[in-house]
C-alpha positions in Angstrom: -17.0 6.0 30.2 -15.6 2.5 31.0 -16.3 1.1 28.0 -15.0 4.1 26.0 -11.7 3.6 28.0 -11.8 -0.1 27.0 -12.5 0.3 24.0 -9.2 2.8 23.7 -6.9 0.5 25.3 -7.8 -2.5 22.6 -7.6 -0.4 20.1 -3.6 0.9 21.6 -2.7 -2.9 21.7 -4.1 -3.3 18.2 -1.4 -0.7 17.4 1.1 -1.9 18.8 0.4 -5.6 18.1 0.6 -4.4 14.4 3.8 -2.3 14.5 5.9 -4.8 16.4 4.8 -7.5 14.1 6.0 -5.1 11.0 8.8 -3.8 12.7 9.6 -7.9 13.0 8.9 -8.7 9.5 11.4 -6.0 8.7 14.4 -7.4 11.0 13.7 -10.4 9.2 13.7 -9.4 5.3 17.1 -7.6 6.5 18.5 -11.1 8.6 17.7 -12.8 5.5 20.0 -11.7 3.0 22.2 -14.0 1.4 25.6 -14.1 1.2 26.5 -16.9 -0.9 28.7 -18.7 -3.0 28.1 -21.5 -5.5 30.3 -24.2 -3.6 29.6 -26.9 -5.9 33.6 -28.1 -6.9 34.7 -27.6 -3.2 34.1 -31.1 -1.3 35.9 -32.6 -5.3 38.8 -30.2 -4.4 39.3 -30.7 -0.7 38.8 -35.3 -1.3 41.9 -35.1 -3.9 43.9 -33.2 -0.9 43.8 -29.4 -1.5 43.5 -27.8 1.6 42.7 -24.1 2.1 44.1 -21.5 3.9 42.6 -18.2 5.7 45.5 -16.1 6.1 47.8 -18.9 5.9 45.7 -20.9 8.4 44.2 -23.7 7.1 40.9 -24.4 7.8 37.9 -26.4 6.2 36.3 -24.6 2.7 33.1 -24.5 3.9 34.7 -22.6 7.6 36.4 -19.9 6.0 32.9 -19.0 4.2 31.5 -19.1 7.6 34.0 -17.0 9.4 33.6 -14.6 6.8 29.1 -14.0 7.1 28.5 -16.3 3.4 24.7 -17.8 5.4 24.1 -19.8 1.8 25.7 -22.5 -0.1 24.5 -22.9 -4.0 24.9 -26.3 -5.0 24.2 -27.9 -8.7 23.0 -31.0 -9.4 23.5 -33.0 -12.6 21.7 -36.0 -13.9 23.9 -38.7 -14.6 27.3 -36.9 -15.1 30.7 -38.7 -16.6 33.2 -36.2 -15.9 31.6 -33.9 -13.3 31.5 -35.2 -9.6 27.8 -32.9 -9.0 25.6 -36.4 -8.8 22.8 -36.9 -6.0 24.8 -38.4 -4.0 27.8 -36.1 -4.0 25.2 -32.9 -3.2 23.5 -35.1 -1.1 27.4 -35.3 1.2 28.0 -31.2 0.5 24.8 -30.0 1.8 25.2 -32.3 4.6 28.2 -31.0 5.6 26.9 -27.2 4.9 24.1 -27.5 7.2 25.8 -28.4 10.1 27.4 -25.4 9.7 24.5 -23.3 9.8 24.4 -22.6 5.9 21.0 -22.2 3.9 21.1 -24.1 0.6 19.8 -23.2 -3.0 19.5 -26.6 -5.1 20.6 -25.6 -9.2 19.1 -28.4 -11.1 20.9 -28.2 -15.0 18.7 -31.0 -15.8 21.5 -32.5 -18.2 24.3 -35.0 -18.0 26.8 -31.7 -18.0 27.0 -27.9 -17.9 23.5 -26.5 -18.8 23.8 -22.6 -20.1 22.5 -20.1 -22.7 24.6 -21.7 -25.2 23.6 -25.6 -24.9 21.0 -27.5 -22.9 22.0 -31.0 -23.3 18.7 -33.6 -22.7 20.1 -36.2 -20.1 20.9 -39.3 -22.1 18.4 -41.2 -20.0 15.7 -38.6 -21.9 16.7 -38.8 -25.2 14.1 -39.5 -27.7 11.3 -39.3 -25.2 8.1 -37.1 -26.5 7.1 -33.7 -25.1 4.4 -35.3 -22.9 7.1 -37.8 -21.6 9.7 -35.4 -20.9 7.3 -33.0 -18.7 6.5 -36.1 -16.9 10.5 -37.3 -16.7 11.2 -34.0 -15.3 8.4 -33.9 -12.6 9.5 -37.3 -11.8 12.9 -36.7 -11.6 12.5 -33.5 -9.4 9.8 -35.3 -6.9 12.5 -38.2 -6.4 15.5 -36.4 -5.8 13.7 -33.7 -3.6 12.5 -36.4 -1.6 15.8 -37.8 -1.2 17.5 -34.7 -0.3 14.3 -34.2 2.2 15.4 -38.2 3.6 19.0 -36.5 4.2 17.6 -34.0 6.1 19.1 -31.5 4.1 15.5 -30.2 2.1 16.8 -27.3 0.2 15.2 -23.7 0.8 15.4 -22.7 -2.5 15.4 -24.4 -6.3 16.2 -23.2 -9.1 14.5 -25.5 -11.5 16.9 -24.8 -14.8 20.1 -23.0 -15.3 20.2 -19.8 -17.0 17.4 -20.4 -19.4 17.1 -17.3 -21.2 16.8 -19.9 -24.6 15.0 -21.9 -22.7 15.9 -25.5 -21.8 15.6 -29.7 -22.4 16.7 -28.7 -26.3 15.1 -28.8 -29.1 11.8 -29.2 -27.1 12.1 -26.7 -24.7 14.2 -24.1 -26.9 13.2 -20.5 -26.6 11.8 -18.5 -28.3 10.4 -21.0 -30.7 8.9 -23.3 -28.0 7.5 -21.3 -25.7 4.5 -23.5 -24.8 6.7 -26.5 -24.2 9.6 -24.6 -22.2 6.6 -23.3 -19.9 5.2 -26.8 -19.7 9.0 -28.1 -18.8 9.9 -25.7 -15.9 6.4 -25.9 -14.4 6.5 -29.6 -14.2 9.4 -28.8 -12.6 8.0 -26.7 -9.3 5.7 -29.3 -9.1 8.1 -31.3 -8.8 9.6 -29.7 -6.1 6.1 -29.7 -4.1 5.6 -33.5 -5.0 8.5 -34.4 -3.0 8.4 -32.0 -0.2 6.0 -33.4 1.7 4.5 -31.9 4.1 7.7 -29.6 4.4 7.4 -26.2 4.1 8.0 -25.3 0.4 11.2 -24.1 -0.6 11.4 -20.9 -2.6 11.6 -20.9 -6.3 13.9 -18.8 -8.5 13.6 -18.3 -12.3 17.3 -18.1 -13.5 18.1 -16.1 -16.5 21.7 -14.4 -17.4 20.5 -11.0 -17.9 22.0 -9.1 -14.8 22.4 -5.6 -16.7 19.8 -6.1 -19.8 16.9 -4.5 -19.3 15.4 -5.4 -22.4 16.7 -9.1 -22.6 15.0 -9.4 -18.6 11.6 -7.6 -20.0 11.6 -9.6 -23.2 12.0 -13.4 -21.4 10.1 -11.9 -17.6 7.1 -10.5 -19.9 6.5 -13.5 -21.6 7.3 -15.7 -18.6 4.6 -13.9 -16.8 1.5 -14.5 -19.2 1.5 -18.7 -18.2 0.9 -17.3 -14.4 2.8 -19.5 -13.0 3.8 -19.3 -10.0 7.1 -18.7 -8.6 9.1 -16.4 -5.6 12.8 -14.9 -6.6 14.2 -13.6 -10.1 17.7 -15.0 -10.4 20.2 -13.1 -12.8 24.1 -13.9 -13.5 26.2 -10.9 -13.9 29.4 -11.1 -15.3 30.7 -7.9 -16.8 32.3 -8.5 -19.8 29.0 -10.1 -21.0 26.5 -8.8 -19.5 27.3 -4.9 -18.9 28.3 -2.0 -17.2 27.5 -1.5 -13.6 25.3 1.6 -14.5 23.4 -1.2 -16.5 23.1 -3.3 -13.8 21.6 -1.0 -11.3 19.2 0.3 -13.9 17.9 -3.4 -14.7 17.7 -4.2 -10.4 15.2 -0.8 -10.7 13.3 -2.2 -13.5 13.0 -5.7 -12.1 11.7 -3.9 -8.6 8.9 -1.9 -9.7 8.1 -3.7 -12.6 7.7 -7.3 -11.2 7.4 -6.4 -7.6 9.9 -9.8 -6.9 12.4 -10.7 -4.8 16.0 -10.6 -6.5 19.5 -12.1 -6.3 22.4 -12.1 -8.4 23.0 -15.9 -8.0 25.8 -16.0 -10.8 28.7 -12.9 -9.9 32.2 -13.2 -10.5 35.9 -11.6 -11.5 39.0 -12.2 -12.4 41.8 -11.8 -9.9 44.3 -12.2 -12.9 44.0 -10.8 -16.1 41.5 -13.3 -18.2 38.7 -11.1 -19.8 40.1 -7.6 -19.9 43.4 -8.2 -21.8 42.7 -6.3 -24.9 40.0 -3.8 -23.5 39.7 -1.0 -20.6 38.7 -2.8 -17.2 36.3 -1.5 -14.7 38.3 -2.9 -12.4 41.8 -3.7 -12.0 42.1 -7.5 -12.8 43.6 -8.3 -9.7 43.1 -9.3 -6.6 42.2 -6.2 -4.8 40.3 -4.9 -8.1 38.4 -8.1 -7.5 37.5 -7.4 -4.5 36.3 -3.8 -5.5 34.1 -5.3 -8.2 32.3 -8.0 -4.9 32.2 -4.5 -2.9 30.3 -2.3 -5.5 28.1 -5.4 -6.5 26.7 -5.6 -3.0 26.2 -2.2 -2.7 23.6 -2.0 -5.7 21.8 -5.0 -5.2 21.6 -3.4 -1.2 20.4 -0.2 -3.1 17.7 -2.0 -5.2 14.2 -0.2 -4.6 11.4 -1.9 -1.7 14.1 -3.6 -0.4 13.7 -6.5 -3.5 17.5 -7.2 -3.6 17.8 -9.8 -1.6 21.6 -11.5 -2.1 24.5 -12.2 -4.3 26.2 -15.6 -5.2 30.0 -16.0 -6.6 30.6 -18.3 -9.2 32.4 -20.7 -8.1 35.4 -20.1 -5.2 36.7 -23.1 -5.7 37.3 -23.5 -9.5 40.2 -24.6 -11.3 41.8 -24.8 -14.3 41.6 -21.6 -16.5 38.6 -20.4 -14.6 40.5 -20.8 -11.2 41.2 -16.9 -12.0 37.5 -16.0 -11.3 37.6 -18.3 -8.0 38.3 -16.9 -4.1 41.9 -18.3 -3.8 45.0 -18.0 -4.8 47.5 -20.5 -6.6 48.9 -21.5 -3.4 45.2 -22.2 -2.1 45.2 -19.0 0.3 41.9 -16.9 0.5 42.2 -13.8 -1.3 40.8 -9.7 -0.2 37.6 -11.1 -2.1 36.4 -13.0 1.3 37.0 -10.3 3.3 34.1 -8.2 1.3 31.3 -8.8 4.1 32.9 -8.7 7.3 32.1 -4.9 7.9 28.4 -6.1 7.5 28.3 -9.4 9.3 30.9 -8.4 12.2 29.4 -7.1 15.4 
C-alpha cells in the first residue's frame, strides 16, 4: 500500500513538474515578443546635433524607444560603404549603446557596399570578380569575422538576418533568383555558418530568412517552397510589409495563416512602415489616413494581426526606419521639428503595468 502511495505521489510531481515547466515556456514565448524598430540612421542623426523630443522633452533616441516597451533594436551592416555611416564600427558603437539599455539586437547584413533590396544586390567592391566558390567562402569569411568582432564588443547579436529582402536572391549575377538557385542557396548558407564560426562557444543567435512578401501568399509559397528543399537550417521567417506594395491588410493576415500552418516557423514583420504625410496615397484611396494619427492606426492594426497569427508563430514587428530623413523622413517616428509622433505611443497599453 506504501509503495502504491509512492508510486502516486511521483507520478503527481511528474504532473506538476511538467505543467509548471509548460505553463513557463508559455510566459516566455509571450515575454519575448519584439517590439522593434530598425534604428540604424539614429546614432548619424543625433552626432550631427538633432536631438529628440518625447512630448517636447528631449531625451536620448534610443530612451524614448525604451520608455515606450520597443525590447529590440534592428541594426544594418554594410560592407565597405561611401556614403552610408552603417560600417562595423559604427554598429559596433549603436549596439553598444542599445544594450546598455536593455535592448535585444537583430544584426541585417546587405552584404554590399550600399542598400541591398529586391531591385539591386550590389557585390561589395572588395568581391568583384571573384568566382562562385570564392564568394561562398568571402561571405563565410566575412560573416565569422565580423560576428566575432561584435561577440569581442560584447554586443553578440541574438538574431541575423544573413541578406536583405532576397526574394531575387542576392551577391548579383551569382546569387540571382530564380535562375541561380543552387548558388543563392550556397551564398546564404555560407552565411549561417558564418554566424556559428564566429560565435564561439556563445549560444547561437537566431536566424531569419528575409523576404518582402508580407501579404503575398503565393510570392511567400513560391520562394519558402523552394527555400525549403536545400534543408537548411534556419529559426524565423522575416517579411516587410509596406502597403502600397505589398497589399491589403486582409492579404496580410491571410499570408501570417499560411506561413503558420504551412511552415510551422516563427514570424516577424521586420520591415513595417507609413506615411504620416501624404507620400504613397496621393492619387489613390488610402487605408489609412496619411497622417499622423492614421499612422498610428495602421502600427495599431498591424500588431494586432501578427498577435492574431495562429500557434502563437507571430512573434514581433519592426518599423522601418524612425529616424529617416530626407523624402522618406515621412515614413519615420518624428515630426519636422524632431518631436515623437501618436506612432510611439502604439504599445504602451501592452507594455504598461
Amino acid at each position: 500500500m506504501k509503495c502504491k502511495n509512492l508510486y502516486r505521489w511521483h507520478f503527481i510531481c511528474i504532473v506538476l513538474f511538467i505543467t509548471v515547466f509548460f505553463l513557463n515556456l508559455e510566459i516566455l514565448n509571450a515575454a519575448d515578443y519584439a517590439i522593434g524598430a530598425d534604428l540604424s540612421f539614429l546614432k548619424q542623426a543625433e552626432d550631427r546635433g538633432t536631438v529628440f523630443k518625447d512630448n517636447n522633452e528631449v531625451k536620448p533616441g534610443l530612451q524614448i524607444f525604451k520608455d515606450h516597451g520597443y525590447n529590440w533594436i534592428r541594426l544594418r551592416l554594410f560592407h565597405t560603404p561611401t556614403q552610408l555611416p552603417n560600417n562595423l564600427e559604427y554598429t559596433i558603437a549603436l549596439a553598444q549603446e542599445a544594450k546598455k539599455l536593455g535592448f535585444k539586437f537583430l544584426l541585417n547584413y546587405h552584404y554590399s557596399d550600399t542598400w541591398a533590396d529586391p531591385g539591386k544586390q550590389h557585390i561589395p567592391e572588395a568581391w568583384e570578380g571573384k568566382s562562385h566558390e570564392d564568394l561562398v567562402q568571402a561571405v563565410f569569411e566575412y560573416t565569422r569575422d565580423t560576428i566575432i568582432a561584435f561577440r569581442d564588443a560584447d554586443v553578440l547579436p541574438d538574431m541575423v538576418q544573413p541578406g536583405n529582402e532576397i526574394i531575387h536572391g542576392m551577391l548579383w549575377p551569382d546569387g540571382r533568383l530564380p535562375g541561380n538557385w543552387d548558388n543563392f542557396a550556397e551564398l546564404l548558407k555560407a552565411g549561417i555558418d558564418g554566424v556559428d564560426a564566429g560565435r564561439g562557444t556563445a549560444p547561437r543567435p537566431l536566424i531569419m530568412v528575409h523576404i518582402d512578401r508580407g501579404a503575398d501568399k503565393e510570392g511567400t509559397q513560391a520562394f519558402f517552397d523552394k527555400w525549403h528543399s536545400y534543408d537548411i537550417d534556419y529559426d524565423i521567417i522575416g517579411q516587410s510589409y509596406y502597403p502600397w506594395w505589398h497589399g491589403s491588410l486582409l492579404d496580410l493576415r491571410g499570408n501570417m495563416i499560411f506561413m503558420a500552418n504551412e511552415y510551422q516557423k516563427d514570424i516577424m514583420l521586420v520591415e513595417v512602415a507609413y506615411n504620416w504625410r501624404p507620400g504613397e496615397y496621393v492619387n489613390k484611396l488610402a487605408p489609412f489616413p496619411e497622417s499622423p494619427e492614421g499612422q498610428r492606426q495602421f502600427l495599431d492594426e498591424v500588431h494586432r494581426i501578427v498577435l492574431d497569427t495562429p500557434g502563437n508563430r507571430g512573434k514581433g514587428i519592426f518599423w522601418w526606419e524612425p529616424a529617416v530623413t530626407g523624402g522618406l523622413r515621412r515614413r519615420g517616428m518624428f515630426g519636422d521639428d524632431d518631436n515623437a509622433l501618436p506612432v510611439i505611443n502604439v504599445f504602451d497599453k501592452f507594455t504598461r503595468h
